[in-house]
NUKOLMI-934854 format. One line per field, with one value per residue: residue number from 1; x, y, z of N, C-alpha, C, O, CB in turn. Coordinates in Angstrom, 2 decimals, decimal comma, m for minus. Glycine has a CB too. Layout:
# NUKOLMI-934854
num = NUM;...
n_px = X;...
n_py = Y;...
n_pz = Z;...
ca_px = X;...
ca_py = Y;...
ca_pz = Z;...
c_px = X;...
c_py = Y;...
c_pz = Z;...
o_px = X;...
o_py = Y;...
o_pz = Z;...
cb_px = X;...
cb_py = Y;...
cb_pz = Z;...
This chain:
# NUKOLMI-934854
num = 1;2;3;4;5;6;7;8;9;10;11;12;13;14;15;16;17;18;19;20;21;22;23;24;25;26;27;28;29;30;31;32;33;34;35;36;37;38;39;40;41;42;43;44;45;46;47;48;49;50;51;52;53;54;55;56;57;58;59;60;61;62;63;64;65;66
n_px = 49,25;47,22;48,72;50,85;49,09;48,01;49,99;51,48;48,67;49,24;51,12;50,96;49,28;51,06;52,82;51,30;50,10;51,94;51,86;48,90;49,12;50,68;51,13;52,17;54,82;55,29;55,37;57,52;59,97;59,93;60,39;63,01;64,35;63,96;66,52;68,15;71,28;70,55;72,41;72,87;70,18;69,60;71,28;70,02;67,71;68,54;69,75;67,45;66,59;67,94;67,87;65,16;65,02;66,75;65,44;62,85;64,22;65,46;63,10;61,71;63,63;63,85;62,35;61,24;59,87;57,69
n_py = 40,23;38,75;36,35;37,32;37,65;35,94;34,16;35,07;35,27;32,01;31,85;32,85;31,13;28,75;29,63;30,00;27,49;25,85;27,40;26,58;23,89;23,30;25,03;25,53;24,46;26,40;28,91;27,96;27,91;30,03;32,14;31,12;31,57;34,90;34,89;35,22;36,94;39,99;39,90;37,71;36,65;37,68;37,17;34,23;35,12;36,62;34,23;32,56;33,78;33,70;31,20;30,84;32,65;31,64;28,83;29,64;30,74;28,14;27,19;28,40;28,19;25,64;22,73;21,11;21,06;20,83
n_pz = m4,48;m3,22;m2,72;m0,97;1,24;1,71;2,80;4,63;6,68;7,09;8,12;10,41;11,16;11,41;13,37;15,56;16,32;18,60;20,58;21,09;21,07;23,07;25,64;28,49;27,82;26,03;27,70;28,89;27,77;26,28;28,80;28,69;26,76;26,76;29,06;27,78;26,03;24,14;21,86;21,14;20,82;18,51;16,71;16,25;15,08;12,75;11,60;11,24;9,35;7,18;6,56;5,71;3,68;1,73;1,28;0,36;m1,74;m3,02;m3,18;m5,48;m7,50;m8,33;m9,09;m7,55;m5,80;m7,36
ca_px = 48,93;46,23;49,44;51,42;48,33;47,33;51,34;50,98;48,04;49,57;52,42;50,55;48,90;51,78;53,40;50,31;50,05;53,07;50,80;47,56;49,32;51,54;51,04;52,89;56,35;55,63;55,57;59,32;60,63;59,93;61,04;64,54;64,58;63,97;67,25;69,13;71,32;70,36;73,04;72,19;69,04;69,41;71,81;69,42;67,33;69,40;70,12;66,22;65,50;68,67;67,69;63,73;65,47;67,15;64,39;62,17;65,03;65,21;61,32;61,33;64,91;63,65;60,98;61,36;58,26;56,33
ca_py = 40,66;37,52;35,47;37,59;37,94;33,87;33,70;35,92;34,22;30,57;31,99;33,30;29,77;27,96;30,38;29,54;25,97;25,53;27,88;26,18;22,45;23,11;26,38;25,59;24,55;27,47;29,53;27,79;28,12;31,61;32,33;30,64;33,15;36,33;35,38;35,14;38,13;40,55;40,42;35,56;36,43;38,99;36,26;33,80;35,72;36,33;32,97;32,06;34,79;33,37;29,81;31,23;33,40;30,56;27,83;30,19;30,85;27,20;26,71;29,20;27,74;24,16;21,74;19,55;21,60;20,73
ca_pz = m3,14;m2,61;m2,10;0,15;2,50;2,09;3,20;6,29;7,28;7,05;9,19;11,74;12,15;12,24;14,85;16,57;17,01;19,37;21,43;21,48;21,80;24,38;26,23;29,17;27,11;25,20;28,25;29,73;26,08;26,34;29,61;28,43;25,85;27,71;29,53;26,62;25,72;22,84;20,12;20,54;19,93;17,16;15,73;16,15;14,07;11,15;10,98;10,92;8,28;5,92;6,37;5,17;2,70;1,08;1,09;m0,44;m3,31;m3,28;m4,27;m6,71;m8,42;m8,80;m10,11;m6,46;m4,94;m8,25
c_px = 48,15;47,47;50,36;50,68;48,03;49,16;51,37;50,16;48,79;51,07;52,11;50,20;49,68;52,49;52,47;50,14;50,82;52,13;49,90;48,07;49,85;52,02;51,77;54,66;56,63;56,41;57,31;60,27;61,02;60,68;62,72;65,14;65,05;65,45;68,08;69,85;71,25;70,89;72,79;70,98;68,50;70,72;71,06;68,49;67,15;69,22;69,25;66,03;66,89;68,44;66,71;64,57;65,77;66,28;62,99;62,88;64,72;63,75;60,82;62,29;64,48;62,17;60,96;60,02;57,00;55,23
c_py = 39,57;36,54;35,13;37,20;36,29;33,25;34,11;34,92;33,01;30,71;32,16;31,64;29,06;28,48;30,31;28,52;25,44;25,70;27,05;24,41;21,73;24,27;26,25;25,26;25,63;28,40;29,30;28,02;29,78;32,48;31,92;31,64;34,40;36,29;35,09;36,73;38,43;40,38;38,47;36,00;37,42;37,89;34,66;33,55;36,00;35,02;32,30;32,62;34,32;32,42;30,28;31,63;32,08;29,24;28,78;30,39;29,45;26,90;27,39;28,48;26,70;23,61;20,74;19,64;21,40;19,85
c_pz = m2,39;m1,87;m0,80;1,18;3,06;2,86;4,45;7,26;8,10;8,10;10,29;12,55;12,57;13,19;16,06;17,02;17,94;20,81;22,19;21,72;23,02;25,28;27,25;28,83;26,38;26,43;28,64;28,94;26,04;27,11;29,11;27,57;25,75;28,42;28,84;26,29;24,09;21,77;19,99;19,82;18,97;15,83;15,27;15,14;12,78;10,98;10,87;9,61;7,20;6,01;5,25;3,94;1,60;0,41;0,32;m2,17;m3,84;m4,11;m5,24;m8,02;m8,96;m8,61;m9,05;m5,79;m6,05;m8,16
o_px = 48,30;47,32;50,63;51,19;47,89;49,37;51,27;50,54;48,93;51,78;52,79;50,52;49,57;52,89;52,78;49,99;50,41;51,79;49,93;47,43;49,75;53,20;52,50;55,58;57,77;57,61;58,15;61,39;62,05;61,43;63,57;66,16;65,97;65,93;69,03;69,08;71,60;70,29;72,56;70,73;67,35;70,87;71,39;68,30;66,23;68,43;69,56;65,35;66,67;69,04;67,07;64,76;64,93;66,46;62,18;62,37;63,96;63,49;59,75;61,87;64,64;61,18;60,70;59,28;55,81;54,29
o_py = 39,41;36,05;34,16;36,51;35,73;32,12;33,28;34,16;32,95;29,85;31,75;31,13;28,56;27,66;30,51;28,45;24,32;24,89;26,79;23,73;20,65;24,39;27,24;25,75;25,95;28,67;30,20;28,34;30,42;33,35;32,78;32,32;34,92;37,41;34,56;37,69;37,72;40,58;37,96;35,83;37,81;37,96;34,03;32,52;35,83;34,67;31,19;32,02;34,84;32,05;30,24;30,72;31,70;28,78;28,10;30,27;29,29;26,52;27,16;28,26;26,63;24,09;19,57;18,75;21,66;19,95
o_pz = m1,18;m0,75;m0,09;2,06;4,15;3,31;5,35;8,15;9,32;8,62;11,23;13,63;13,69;14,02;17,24;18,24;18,26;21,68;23,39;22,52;23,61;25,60;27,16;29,49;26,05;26,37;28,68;29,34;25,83;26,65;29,35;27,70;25,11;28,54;29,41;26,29;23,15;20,72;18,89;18,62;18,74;14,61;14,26;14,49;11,98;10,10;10,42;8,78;6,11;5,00;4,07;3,14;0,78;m0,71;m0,33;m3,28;m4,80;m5,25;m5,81;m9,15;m10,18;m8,06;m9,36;m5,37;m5,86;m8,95
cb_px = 48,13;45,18;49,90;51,72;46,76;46,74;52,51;49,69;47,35;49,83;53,34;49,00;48,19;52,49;53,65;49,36;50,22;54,56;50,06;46,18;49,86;52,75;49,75;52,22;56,65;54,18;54,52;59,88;59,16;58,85;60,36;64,70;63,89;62,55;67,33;68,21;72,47;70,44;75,56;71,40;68,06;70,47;73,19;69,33;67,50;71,19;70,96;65,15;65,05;69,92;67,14;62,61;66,79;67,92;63,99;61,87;66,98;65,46;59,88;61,73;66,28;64,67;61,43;62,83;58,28;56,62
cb_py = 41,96;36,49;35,38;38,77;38,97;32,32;34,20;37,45;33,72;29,91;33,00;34,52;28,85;27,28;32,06;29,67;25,04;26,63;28,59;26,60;21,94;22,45;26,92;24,95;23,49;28,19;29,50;26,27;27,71;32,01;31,67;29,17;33,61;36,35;35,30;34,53;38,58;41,46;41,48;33,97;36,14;41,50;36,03;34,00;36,07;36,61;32,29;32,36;37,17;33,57;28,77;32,52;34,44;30,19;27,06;31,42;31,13;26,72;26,75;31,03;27,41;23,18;20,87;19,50;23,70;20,51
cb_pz = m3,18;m4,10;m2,79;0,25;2,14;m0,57;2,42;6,01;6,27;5,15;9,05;11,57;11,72;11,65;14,64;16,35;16,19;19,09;20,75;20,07;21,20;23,99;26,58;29,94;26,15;24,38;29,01;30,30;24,55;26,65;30,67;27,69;25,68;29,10;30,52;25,19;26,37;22,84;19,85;22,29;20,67;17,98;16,31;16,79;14,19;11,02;11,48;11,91;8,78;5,59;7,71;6,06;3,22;1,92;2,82;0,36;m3,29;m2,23;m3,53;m6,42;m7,77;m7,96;m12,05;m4,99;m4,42;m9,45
């Protein structure tokens, strides 16, 4: 459970730093976003959370992250 939460954490920050370095690209980034339609950015999505998915298998499978 210590690891999940120290994982959480470490996500939040880096979902944060984009934020705090460049708040006004965040904001136009964002905006670009918003006029994106629903099922792009629900494929978008997926295709963030099977990259993650994968690169996590990856660092569990092999001795490269040792």
């Amino acid at each position: 459970m210590k690891l999940l939460i120290t994982l959480v954490g470490l996500a939040l920050v880096l979902e944060g730093l984009p934020y705090v370095a460049f708040p006004e690209s965040m904001q136009r980034w964002l905006r670009q976003i918003a006029a994106l339609p629903p099922h792009l950015v629900r494929r978008i999505g997926v295709v963030a959370m099977v990259v993650g998915l994968l690169l996590c298998a990856l660092a569990q499978k092999t001795s490269i992250f040792d």
